[in-house]
Every structure is written in structure tokens, then in C-alpha cells.
C-alpha positions, 0 to 999 in steps of 0.5 A, spaced: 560 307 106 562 313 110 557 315 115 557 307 116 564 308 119 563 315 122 556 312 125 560 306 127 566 310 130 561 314 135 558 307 137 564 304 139 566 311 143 560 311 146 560 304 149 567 305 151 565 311 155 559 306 158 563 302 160 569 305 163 563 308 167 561 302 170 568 300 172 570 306 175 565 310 177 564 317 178 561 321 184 554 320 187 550 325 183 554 323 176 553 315 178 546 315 177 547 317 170 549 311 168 543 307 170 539 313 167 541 314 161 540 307 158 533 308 161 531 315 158 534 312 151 529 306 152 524 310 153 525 314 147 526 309 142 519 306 144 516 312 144 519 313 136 516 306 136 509 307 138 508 314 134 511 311 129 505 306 128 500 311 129 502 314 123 503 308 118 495 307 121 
């Protein structure tokens, strides 16, 4: 039961700070990071996915 609530917690703090990124958002360079981040993390979970089936082959 705890690391529901510790991995709950770190969602909520993370989405928060997403959030707050999109509302206010940072300089230039550092602005990009929040259309990359999203993308790099899609990417990696669909490589987990495919590598993932590989194996249960």
C-alpha cells in the first residue's frame, strides 16, 4: 500500500509540475522541453511495448 501512495504522490507532483509549465512557461531553450518530454516518454514506453513482445515470442 505504500508505494501505491509514494507512486501516487510522485504522479501528482509531476503532473503538477507539467502543468505549471504549460501556464507559465519558461524561456526559449527550456520551453521546448515540455512538448519533448511527453514525446521522448511515448517513445520509450513503445519501445518497452514492442521489445516486450518480442520476448513473449
Amino acid at each position: 500500500m505504500g508505494m501505491v501512495i509514494i507512486s501516487a504522490t510522485g504522479f501528482i507532483g509531476m503532473a503538477w509540475l507539467y502543468v505549471s509549465a504549460l501556464l507559465d512557461p519558461a524561456p526559449a531553450p527550456l520551453h521546448s522541453v515540455t512538448w519533448i518530454d511527453p514525446a521522448v516518454i511515448l517513445l520509450v514506453l513503445v519501445v518497452f511495448q514492442l521489445s516486450g513482445r518480442r520476448k513473449g515470442k
